[in-house]
N, C-alpha and C positions, 0 to 999 in steps of 0.2 A: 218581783223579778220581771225582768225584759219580756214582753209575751207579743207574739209576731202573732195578727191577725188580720181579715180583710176588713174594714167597712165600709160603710157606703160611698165612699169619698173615694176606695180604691187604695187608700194610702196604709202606715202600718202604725198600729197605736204604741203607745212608750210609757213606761212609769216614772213616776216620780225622782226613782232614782238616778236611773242611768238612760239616756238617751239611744236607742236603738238604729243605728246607720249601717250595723250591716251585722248576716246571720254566717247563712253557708259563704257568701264568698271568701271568709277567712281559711278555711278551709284550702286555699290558694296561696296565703301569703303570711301563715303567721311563725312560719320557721324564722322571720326575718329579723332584724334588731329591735329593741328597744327603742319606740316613739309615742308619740300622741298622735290624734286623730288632723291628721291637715290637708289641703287640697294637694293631692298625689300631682299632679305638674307643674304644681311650686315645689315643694316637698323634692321631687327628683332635680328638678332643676337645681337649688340652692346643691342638691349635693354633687352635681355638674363644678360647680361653681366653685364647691368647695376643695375638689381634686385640683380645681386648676390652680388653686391661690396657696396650694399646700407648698412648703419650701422642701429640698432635699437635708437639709440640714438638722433638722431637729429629731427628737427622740421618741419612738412609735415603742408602742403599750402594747405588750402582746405579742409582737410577731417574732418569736422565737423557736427553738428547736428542741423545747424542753420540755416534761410530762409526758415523756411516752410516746410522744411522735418518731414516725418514719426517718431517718437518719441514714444520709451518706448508702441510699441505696439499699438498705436493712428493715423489714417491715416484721412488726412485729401480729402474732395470730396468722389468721393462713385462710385460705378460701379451699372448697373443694373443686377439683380441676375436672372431674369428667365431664360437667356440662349436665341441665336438667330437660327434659326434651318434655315440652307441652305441646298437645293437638299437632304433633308431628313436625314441632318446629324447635330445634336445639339451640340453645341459649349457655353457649359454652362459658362453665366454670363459674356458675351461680351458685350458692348457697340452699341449703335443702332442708337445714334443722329443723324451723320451725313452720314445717307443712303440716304435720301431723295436728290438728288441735287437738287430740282427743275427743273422748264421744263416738260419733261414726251413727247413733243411732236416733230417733225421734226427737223432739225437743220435749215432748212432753216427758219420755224416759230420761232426760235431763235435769229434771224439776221446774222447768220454764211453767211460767204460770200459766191454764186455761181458760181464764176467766174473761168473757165477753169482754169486748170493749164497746165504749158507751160511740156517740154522735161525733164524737171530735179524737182525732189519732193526735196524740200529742208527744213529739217529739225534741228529744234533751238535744242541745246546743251546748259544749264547752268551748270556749274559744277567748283568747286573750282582746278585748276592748281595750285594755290599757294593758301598758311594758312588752309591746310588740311591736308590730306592724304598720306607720300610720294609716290608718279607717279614713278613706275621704267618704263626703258626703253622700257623693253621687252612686253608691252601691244602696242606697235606700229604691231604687229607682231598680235595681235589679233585683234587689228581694222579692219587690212586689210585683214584678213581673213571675217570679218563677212561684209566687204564692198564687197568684190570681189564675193563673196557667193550672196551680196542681189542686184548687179547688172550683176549678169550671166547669161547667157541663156536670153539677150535682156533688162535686168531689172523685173519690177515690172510694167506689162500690156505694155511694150514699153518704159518705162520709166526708166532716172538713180537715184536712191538715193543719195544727197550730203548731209553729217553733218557739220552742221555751229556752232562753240565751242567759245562761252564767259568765261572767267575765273570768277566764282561770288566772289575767295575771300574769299569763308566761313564765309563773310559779310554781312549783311544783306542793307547795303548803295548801298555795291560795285555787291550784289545779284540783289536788284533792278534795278541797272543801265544795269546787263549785259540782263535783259529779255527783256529789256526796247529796246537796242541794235537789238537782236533777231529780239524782232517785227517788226522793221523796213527795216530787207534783206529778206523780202518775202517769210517767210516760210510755209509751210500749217500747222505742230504745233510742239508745242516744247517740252523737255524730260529736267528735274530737277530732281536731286538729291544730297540733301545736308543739311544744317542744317532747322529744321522746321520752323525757324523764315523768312527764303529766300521763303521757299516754297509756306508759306501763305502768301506772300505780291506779290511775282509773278502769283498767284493763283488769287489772286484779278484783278491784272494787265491783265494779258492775258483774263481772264473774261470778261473784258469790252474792250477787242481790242477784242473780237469773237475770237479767237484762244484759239485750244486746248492744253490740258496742263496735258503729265504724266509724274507723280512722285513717289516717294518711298513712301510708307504710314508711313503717321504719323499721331494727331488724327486726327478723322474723323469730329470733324465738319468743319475742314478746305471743305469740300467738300459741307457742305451746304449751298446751294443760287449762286452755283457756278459749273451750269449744262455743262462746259467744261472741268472740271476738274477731272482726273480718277489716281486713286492710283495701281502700277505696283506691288506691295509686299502691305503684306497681311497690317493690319493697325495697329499702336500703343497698339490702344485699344484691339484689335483681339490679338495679340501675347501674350502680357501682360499677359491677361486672362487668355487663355490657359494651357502659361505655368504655372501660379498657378495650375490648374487643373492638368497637368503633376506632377510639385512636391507631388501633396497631395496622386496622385492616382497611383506614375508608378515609383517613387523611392523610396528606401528601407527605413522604418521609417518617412518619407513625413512628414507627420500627426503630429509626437510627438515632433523633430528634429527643434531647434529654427531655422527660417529664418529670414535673415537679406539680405539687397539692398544696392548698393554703385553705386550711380547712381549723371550724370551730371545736370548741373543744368537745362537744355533746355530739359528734359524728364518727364514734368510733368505727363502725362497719364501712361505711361509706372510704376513709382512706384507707383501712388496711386490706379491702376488698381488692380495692384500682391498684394500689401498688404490686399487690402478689401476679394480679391476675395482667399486668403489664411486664413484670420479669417474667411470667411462667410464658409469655408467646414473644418471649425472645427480645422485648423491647428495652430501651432503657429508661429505669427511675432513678430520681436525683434523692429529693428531699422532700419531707412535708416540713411546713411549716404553720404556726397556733397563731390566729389572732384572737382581736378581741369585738363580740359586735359593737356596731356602729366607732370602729379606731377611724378615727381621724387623718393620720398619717403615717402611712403605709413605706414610707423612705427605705427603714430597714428590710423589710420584705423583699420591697424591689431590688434592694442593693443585692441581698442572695439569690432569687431568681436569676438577676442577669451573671453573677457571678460563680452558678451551677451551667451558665448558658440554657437555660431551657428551654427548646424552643413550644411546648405544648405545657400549660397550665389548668392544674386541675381546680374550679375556683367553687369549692366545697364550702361555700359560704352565702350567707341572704344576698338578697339582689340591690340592696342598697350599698354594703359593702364591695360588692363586685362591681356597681358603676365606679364606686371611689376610689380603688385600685388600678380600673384601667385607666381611668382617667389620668390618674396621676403617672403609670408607668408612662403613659404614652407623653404625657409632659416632660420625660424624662428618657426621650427615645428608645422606649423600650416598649414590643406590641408581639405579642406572642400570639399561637393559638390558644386565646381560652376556650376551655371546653366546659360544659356543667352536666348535672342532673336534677332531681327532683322535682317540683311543685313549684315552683317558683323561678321559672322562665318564660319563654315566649308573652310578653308583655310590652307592647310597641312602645309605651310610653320608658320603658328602661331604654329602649335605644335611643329614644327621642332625649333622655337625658347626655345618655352616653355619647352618642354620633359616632365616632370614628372611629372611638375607642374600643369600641368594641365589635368594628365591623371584620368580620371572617368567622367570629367564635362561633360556636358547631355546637348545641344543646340538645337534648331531649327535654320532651314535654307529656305529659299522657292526657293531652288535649288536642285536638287542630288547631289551625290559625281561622281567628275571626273574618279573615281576609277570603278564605276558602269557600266554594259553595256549600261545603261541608255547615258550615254555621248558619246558611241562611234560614233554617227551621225559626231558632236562636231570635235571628233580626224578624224574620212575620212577626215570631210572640212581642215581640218590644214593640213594633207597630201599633199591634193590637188591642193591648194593656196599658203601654206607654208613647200614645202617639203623640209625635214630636220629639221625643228622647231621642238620642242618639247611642246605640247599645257598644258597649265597649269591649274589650277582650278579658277581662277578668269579669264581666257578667255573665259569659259563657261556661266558666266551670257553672256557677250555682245552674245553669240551666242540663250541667249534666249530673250534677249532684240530683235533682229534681225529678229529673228523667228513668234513674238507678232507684232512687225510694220506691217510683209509681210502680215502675214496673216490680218489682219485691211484693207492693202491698196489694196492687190487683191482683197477684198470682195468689196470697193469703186469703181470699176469696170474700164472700159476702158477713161466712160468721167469724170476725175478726179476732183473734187472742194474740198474744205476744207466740206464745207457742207454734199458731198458724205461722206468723211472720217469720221466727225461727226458721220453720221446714223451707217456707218460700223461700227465703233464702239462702238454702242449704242447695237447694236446686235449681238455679239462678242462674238463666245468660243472657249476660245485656251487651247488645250490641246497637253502635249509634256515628254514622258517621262521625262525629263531632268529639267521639270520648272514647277512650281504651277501653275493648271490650273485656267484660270483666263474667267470668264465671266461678262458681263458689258449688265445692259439693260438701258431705258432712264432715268431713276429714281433714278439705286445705280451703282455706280462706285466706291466702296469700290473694288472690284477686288476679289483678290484670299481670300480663307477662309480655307487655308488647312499651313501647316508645313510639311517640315520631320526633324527628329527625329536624333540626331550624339551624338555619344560621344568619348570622347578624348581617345586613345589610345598613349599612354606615350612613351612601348616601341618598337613600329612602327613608332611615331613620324606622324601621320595620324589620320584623323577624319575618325571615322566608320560609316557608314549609321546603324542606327537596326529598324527605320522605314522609311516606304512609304509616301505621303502623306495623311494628315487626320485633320479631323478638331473639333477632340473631343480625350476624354480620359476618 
């Protein structure tokens, strides 16, 4: 198996089978389509390229109004509308079900193991290497920044950090086999991120081996009855929501301005959230509409988009397919506000593919911009570890992913068990200019409840920060 470690070279060793180019940063990117591993600014570019050379004419895969999607202004499921108020700041008409994990007490009255851990904390990795995201090279160079950082100065209490990397596949077969893997080279807990259908069945899994288990949030009942399980980015249901409240309440004509969603098929919470919770403050919804990842030609989408008129799009879909939408609507005079959520925004190089296309659109991210003093921590360690590198913005999550573990595992103290780590992070508040601060007590592991706020700057070719983090509007 993949085993991420320091040696004297600095660099990160690989096995024989699958070459290791990148751990936590996937963690960032792998909700995205089906690729292979390529240089991420050719990679965006060709798909630049590709939106422009698409014709209107031909017949696009996927983008229909069919399987359940939102229709003619009709949404189906329902959000609840009171609004959930954390640390005295209300987040109207979020979703609440799955706060509860169950539990509420000790990890060891859990059955979490208390058995010493030896010299080396070794930590499971699931994440798709292949049938996702493409992996460029150059996040080898941010592993080992954020390896070399969290085993410096002795480690963590005397201890080294290893990352142990299963490819899942962005399969839910090949997802279960690789946690399943995990479990069994002795880690204290494991870090998923990838499609929700992987998450909730390894969530199950690791539940009943007693190991813990974080991941990117998506909905939250995945989290109940399932008091190991902690979500690293904000939730499904959380974002969703939100950003309806952003459209209605924070860009220009919100309110009047038809919205419409073009959203994958695995994102159920995510439209049926936006839509209710934009009717319920009075706005107007059109239509969702299904593609397919990585469709090619988006003709029929667009044709319905402009002929709901919408003037706000909700673009519930990877970031490769959303430069290739806008791309192509705006080849086809057609430039709406997009709007997004999740994990998979604020990335210069997407506008650097997109340019124009995508300049006004208005996302959340539960990271800062690389661009902010907020990251300068971020750039000393790439100095320091990788001098002469140039640190990019997707190597800045792994250095908040990095930052979230140390802090969990110093507070677990000197005599280390899975157990300890448990409690440590049952009582957990991490806060970092750079990263949504995220607190965890024994009962909600929902995580962070805050966003900041970007929007697309076309001709910078850069996502601007114009908010902090926050958890209302």
């Amino acid at each position: 198996m993949p085993v991420l470690r320091s040696t004297k070279g600095g660099e990160i060793d690989v096995n024989q089978r699958k070459k290791l180019v990148i751990a936590l940063v996937l963690i960032t990117l792998v909700t995205a389509a089906c690729g292979t591993r390529v240089n991420k600014a050719a990679f965006y570019k060709q798909l630049a390229q590709q939106g422009a050379q698409t014709t209107t004419g031909s017949a696009t895969t996927g983008g229909t109004t069919t399987g359940g999607t939102t229709t003619t202004g009709t949404s189906t499921g329902g959000t609840t509308t009171g609004g959930t108020t954390t640390g005295g700041t209300t987040t109207g008409g979020t979703t609440t079900g799955g706060s509860n994990n169950g539990g509420g007490g000790s990890a060891a009255s859990l059955g979490v193991s208390t058995a010493p851990v030896g010299n080396t904390i070794k930590i499971g990795l699931n994440i798709p290497l292949t049938g996702a995201a493409p992996v460029p090279s150059s996040f080898q160079d941010s592993i080992t920044v954020a390896q070399d950082y969290l085993n410096s100065n002795g480690g963590i209490n005397g201890r080294q950090v290893q990352f142990l990397v299963e490819d899942d596949g962005y399969d839910p077969a090949q997802g279960l086999a690789a946690c399943k893997k995990l479990a069994g080279e002795n880690i204290l807990f494991a870090v998923g991120h990838t499609m929700p259908t992987i998450e909730e069945e390894c969530t199950s899994f690791y539940n009943q081996q007693k190991i813990p288990y974080i991941m990117r949030g998506i909905p939250e009942t995945t989290l109940s009855g399932h008091p190991l399980a902690y979500f690293g980015t904000p939730s499904d249901d959380f974002q969703s929501t939100l950003l309806a409240d952003y459209v209605i309440d924070r860009i220009a004509n919100g309110k009047t301005l038809v919205n419409d969603t073009v959203t994958e098929n695995d994102q159920p919470v995510s439209k049926t959230n936006y839509a209710a919770e934009i009717k319920r403050k009075g706005g107007k919804f059109g239509n969702t509409y299904t593609s397919t990842p990585r469709q090619s030609d988006w003709s029929s989408v667009i044709s319905h988009l402009k002929g709901d008129n919408a003037g706000i799009v909700f673009l519930n879909i990877a970031p490769v397919d959303a430069i290739s939408l806008a791309v192509q609507s705006k080849n086809q005079g057609y430039h709406p506000v997009w709007v997004g959520e999740g994990t998979h925004w604020n990335y210069n190089l997407s506008m650097q593919s997109a340019g124009s296309a995508l300049d006004g659109a208005q996302v959340f991210s539960p990271w800062s911009s690389i661009d902010s003093p907020a990251a300068d921590q971020y750039k000393a360690a790439y100095r320091q570890y990788k001098p002469g590198k140039t640190p990019d913005d997707l190597g800045l999550i792994i250095w908040g992913y990095a930052n979230m573990i140390k802090t969990a595992l110093t507070a677990a103290g000197k005599n280390l068990t899975r157990a300890s780590f448990v409690d440590a992070m049952n009582r957990m508040n991490f806060t970092a200019a750079y990263w949504n601060p995220i607190t965890y007590t024994p009962t909600d592991h929902r995580g962070p409840r805050v966003v900041a706020v970007f929007r697309g700057n076309g001709n910078a070719q850069k996502w601007d920060q114009i908010s902090g983090f926050t958890g209302s509007f």
